[in-house]
C-alpha positions as CSV (number, residue, x, y, z in Angstrom):
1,X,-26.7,-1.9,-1.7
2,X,-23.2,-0.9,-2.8
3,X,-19.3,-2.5,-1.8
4,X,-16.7,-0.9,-0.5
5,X,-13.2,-2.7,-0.7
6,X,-9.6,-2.3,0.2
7,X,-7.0,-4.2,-1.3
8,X,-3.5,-3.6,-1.6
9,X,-1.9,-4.3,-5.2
10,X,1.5,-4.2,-4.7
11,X,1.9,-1.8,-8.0
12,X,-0.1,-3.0,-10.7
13,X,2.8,-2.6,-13.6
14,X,5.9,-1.9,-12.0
15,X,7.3,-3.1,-9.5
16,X,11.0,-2.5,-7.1
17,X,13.3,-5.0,-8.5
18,X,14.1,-5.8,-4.9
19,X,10.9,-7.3,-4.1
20,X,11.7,-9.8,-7.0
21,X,14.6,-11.5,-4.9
22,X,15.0,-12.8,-0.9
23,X,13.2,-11.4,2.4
24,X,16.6,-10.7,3.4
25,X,17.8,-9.2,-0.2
26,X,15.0,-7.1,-0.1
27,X,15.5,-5.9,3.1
28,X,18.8,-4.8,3.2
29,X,18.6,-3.2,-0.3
30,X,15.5,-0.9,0.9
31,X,17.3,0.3,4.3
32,X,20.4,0.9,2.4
33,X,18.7,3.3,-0.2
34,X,16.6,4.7,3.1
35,X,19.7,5.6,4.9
36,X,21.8,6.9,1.8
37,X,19.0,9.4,1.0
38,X,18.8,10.5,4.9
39,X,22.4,11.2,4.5
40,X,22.2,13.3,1.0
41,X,19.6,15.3,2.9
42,X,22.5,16.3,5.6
43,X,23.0,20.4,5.2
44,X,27.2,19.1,5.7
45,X,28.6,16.0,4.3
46,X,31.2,15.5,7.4
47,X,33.7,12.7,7.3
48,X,31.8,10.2,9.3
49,X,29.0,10.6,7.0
50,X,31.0,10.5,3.5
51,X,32.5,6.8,5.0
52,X,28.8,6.1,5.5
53,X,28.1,7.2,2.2
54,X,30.6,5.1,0.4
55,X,29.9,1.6,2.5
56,X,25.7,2.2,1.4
57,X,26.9,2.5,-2.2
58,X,29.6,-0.6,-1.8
59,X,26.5,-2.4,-0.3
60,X,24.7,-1.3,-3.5
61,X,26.9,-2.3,-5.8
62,X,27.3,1.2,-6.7
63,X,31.4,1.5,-7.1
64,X,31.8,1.3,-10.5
65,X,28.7,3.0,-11.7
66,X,25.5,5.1,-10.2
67,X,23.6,2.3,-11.1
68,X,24.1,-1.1,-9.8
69,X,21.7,-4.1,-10.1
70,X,18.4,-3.4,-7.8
71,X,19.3,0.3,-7.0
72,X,20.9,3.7,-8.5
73,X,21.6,7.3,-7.8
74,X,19.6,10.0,-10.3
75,X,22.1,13.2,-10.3
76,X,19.9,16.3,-11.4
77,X,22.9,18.9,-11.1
78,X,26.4,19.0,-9.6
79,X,28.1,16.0,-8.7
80,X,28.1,13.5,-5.5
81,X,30.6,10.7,-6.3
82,X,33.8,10.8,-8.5
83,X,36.1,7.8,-10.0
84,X,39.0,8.6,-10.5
85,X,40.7,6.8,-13.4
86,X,43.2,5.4,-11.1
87,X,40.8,3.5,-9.1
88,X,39.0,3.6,-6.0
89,X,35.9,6.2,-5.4
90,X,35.4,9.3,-3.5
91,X,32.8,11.7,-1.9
92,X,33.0,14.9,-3.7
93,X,30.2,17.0,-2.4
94,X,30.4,18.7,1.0
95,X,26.4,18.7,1.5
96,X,23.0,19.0,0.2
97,X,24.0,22.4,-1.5
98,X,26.2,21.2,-4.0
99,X,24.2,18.9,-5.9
100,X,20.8,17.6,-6.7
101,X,19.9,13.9,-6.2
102,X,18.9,11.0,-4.6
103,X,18.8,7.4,-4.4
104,X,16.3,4.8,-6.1
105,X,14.9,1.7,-5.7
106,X,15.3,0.4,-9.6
107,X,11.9,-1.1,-10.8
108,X,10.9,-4.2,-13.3
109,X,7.7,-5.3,-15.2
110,X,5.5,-7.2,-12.8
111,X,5.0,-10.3,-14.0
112,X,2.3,-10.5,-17.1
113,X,0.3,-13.4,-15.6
114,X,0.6,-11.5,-11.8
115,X,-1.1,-8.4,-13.9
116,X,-4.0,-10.2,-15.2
117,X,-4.4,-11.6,-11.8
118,X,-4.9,-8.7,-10.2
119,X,-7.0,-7.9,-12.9
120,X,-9.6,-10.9,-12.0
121,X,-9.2,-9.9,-8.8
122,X,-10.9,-6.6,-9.0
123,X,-13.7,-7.8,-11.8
124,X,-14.6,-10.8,-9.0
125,X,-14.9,-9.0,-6.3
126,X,-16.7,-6.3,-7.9
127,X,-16.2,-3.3,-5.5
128,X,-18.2,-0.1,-6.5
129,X,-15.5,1.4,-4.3
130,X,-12.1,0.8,-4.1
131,X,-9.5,1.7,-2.7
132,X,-6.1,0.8,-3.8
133,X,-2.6,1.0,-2.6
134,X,0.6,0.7,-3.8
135,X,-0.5,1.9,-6.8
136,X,1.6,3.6,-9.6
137,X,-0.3,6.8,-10.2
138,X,-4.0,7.7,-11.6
139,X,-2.7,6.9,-15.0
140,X,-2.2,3.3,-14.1
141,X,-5.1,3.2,-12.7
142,X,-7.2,4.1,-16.0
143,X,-4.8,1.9,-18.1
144,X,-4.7,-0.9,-15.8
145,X,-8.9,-0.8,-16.2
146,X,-8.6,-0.2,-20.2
147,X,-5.9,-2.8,-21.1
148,X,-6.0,-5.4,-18.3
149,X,-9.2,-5.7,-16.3
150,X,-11.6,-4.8,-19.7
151,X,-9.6,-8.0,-21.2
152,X,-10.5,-10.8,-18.1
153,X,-13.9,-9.2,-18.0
154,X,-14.7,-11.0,-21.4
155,X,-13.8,-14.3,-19.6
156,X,-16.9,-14.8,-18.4
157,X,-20.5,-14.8,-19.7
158,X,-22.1,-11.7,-21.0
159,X,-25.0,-11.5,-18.6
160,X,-22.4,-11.7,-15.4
161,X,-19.6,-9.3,-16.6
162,X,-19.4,-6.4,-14.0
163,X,-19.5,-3.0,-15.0
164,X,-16.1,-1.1,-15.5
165,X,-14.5,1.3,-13.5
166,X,-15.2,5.0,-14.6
167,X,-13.5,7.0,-11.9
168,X,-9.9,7.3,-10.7
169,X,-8.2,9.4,-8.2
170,X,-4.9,9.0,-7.1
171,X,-2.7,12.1,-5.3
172,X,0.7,11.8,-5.5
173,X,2.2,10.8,-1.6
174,X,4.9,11.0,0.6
175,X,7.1,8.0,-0.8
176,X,9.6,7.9,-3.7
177,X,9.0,4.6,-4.8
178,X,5.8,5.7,-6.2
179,X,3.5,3.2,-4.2
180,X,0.6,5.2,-2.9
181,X,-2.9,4.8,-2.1
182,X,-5.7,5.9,-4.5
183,X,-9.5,5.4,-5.4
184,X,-11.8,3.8,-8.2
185,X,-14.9,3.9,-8.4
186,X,-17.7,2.8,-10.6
187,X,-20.2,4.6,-13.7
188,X,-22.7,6.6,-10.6
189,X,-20.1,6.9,-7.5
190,X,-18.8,10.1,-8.8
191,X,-15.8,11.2,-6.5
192,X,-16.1,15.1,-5.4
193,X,-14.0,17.3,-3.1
194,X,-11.1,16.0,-2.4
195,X,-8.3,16.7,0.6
196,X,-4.7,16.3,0.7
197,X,-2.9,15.4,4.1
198,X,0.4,14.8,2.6
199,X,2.0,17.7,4.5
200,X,1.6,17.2,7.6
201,X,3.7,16.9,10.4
202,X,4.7,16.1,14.0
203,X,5.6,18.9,16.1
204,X,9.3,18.1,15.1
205,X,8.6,19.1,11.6
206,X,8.7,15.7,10.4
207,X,5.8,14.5,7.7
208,X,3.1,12.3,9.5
209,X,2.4,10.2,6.4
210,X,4.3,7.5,4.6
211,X,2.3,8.1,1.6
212,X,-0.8,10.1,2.0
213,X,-4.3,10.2,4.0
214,X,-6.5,11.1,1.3
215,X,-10.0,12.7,2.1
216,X,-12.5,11.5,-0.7
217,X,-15.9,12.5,-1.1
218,X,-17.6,9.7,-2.8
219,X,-21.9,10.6,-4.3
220,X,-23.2,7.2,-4.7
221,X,-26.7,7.2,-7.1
222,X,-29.1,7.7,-3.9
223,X,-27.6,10.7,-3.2
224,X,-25.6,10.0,-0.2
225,X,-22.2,10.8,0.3
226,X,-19.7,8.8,1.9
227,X,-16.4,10.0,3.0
228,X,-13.5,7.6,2.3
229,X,-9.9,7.7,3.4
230,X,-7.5,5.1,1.9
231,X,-4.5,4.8,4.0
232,X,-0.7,3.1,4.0
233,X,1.1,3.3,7.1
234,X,4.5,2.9,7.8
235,X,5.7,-1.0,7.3
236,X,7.7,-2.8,9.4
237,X,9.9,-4.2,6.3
238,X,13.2,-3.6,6.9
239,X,12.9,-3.6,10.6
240,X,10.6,-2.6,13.3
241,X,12.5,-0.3,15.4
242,X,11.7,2.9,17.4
243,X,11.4,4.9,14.9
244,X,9.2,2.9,12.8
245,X,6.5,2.8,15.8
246,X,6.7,5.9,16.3
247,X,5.8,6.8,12.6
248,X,3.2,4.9,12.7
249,X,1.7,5.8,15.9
250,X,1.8,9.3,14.4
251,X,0.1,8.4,11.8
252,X,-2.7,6.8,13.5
253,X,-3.4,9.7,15.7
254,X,-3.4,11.4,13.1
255,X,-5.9,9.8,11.5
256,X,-8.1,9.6,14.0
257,X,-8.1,13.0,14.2
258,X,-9.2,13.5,10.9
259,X,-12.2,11.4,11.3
260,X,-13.3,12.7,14.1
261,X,-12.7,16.2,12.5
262,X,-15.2,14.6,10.0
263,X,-17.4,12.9,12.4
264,X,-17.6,16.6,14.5
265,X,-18.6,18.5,11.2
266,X,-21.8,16.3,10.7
267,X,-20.5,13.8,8.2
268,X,-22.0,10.1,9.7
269,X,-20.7,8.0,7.0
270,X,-17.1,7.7,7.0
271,X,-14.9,4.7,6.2
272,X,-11.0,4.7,6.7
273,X,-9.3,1.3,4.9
274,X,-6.0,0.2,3.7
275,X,-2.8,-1.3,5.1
276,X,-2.1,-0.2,8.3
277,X,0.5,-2.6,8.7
278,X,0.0,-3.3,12.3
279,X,-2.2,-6.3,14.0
280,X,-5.4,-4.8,15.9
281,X,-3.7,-5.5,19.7
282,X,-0.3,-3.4,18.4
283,X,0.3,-0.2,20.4
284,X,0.4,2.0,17.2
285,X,-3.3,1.6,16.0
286,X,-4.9,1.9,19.6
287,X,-5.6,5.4,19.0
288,X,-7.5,4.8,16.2
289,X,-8.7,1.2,17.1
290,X,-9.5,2.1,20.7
291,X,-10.1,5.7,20.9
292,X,-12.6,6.5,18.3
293,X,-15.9,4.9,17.6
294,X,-14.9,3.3,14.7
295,X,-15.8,-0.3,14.1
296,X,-13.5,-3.4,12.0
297,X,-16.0,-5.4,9.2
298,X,-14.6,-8.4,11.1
299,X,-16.4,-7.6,14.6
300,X,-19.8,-7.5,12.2
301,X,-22.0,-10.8,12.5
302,X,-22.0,-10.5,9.1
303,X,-18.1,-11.3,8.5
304,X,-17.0,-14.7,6.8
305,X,-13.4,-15.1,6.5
306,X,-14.3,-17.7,3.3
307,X,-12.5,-20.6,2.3
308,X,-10.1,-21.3,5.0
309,X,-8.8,-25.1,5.5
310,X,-6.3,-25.4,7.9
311,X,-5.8,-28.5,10.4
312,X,-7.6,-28.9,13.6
313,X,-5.3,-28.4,16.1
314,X,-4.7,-24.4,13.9
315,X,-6.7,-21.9,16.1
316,X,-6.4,-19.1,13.7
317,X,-9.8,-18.0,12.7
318,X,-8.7,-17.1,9.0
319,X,-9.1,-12.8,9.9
320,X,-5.6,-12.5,8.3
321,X,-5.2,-10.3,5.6
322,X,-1.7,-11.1,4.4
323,X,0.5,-14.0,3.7
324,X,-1.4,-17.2,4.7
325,X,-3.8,-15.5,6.4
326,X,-3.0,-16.5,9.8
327,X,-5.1,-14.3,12.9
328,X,-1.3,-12.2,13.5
329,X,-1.2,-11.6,9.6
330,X,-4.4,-9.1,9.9
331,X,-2.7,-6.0,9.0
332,X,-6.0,-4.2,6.2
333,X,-8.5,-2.9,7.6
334,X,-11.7,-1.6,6.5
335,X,-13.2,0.9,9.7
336,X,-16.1,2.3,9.2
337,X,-18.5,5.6,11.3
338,X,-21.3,3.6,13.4
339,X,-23.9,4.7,10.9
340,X,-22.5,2.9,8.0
341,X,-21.4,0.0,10.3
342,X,-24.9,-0.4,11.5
343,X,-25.4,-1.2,8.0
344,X,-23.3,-3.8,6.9
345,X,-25.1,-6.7,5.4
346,X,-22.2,-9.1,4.3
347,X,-18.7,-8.9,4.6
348,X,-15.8,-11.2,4.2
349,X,-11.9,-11.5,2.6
350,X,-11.6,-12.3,-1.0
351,X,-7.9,-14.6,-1.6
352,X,-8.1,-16.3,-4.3
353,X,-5.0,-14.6,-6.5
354,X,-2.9,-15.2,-3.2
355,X,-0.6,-17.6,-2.8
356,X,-2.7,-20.8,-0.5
357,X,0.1,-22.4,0.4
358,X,1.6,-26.1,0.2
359,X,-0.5,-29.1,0.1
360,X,-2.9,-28.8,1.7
361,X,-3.7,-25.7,0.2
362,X,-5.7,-23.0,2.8
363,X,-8.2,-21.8,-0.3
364,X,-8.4,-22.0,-4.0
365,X,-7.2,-20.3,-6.1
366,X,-7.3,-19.0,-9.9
367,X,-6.6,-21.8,-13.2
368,X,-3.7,-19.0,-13.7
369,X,-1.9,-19.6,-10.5
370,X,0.2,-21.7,-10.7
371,X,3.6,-20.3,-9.2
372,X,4.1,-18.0,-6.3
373,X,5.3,-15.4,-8.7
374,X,1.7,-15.3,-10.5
375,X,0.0,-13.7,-7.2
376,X,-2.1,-11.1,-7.8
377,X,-1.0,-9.7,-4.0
378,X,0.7,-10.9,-0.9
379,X,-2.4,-8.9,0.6
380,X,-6.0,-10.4,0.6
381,X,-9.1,-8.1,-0.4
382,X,-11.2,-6.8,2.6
383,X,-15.0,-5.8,1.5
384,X,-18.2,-5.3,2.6
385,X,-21.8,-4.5,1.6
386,X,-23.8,-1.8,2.7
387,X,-27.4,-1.4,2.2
């Protein structure tokens, strides 16, 4: 019997500083940066778009400085902005071939009880393989086992400390912020070839992937080899417009073809898990919900949602992943070939570094949780056991 999980971190050290304030905040300060960095990507800087340019960084509080309070410009060479010392501040460069730049998100410590949430997160639900997003990069990963989760391990008894994690595997994606999706896996579940998909695209030339759609083979101590692909697809933060659906329905085609790719070269155990960031009756997952053979833990007899108290007269079964769990807040997913399906023997959600609610609360939660800012995750872990 081994466990494979999912569970999205939401950066395990760092963090965007925007996260830290309002929904709205947020927002607005990621589609600002978004649109500003579309615009430095324009071959000619015309007039329409240097006005553009100057009301993003006056949203950004960018006038006086390339660096304002939740976001900043990095300039590598050449010059986009200049101040002149009698006020005011223009567009200098006339397109992407006078300079080298862009615009970032500014990040800040997550906070240190939040850290060794996550930390207790990962030792209690004991995964043999995991698959993480929005993680820093594989260093993190290594450090965050060494310094945080070696540390709550001790917390509990000798004889029922899990083992540590020994492998980590993390490809650098798609997105500037550094949040992308990665593996660890424990001491016999050695990780083997690996396949990047970061470079695909859509017949436009446009990249598929947010972040990345990893290929992972993963040996466990029998022998057998399971192919896992952690995945991240577009969110609908900041607005879910046209083009956001469309990414992600790229995306999920996309996917789907790699599976079946997979599935057509005589590999039966496959498992593709993550954030998808759509509910399972959106339009965008359909062609990877509805048109492969790949089944949801959730639709296994198996499947316990856990601790879920809500009133009565709530329908919601508890299958939601994020937030307070409601049924329309299932947005992880952990798919998995018909072979390995077949042999699911328990499976469930693990919340108990995420936030319950008020009184009454929906599920407990860890001694150390005592404010919303201690969560481990907004996101709830998604596992299963297969014999």
């Amino acid at each position: 019997m081994f466990r494979i999980a999912a569970f999205n971190v939401e950066n395990m050290f760092d963090r965007a500083k925007a996260f830290n304030e309002s929904d709205t905040e947020a927002q607005r300060t990621i589609k600002a940066v978004a649109e500003l960095n579309a615009i430095f990507e324009e071959a000619n800087y015309t007039q329409g778009r240097k006005n553009k340019i100057l009301e993003l960084v006056d949203r950004l509080d960018l006038n006086r400085f390339n660096e304002g309070p939740l976001a900043l410009i990095r300039t590598i060479r050449g010059k986009v902005l200049k101040r002149p010392q009698s006020g005011g501040i223009e567009v200098v460069a006339d397109g992407r071939d006078d300079w080298i730049g862009w615009a970032e998100l500014k990040t800040a410590p997550v906070d240190e009880v939040a850290v060794e949430n996550t930390g207790r997160v990962l030792r209690d639900v004991d995964a043999d393989i995991l698959a993480v997003v929005e993680a820093e990069n594989r260093v993190v990963l290594q450090q965050f086992t060494e310094l945080i989760f070696d540390r709550v391990v001790e917390e509990l008894p000798a004889a029922s400390r899990p083992s540590p994690y020994t492998n980590f595997m993390l490809i650098d994606g798609n997105d500037d912020r550094g949040i992308d999706v990665g593996l660890m896996t424990k001491e016999g579940f050695e990780v083997g070839l690996m396949r990047s998909h970061i470079n695909d695209r859509t017949p436009e030339g446009q990249r598929i992937f947010s972040r990345d759609c990893p290929e992972y083979s993963v040996t466990t101590p029998d022998g057998e080899v399971i192919w896992v692909l952690p995945n991240h697809f577009k969110s609908k933060f900041g607005g879910n417009d046209a083009r956001s659906i469309a990414k992600r329905t790229a995306q999920s085609v996309r996917t789907a073809e790699i599976y079946d790719e997979l599935r057509a070269a005589g590999e039966d155990n496959v498992v593709v898990l993550g954030d998808l960031n759509d509910t399972p009756d959106s339009d965008p997952l359909q062609p990877l919900l509805a048109q492969t053979d790949l089944a949801e833990v959730t639709a296994s007899p198996s499947f316990d949602p856990g601790e879920f108290n809500v009133p009565a007269s709530n329908t919601n079964r508890g299958i939601g992943t994020f937030g307070l769990g409601n049924d329309n807040q299932k947005i992880d997913y952990l798919l998995l070939s018909p072979p390995l399906f077949a042999r699911i023997r328990n499976a469930g959600l693990f919340r108990k570094g995420a936030w319950p609610g008020s009184r009454p609360q929906r599920w407990s939660v860890y001694d150390q949780l005592e404010e919303k800012i201690h969560v481990a995750s907004d996101h709830h872990v998604i596992w299963a056991d297969i014999d």
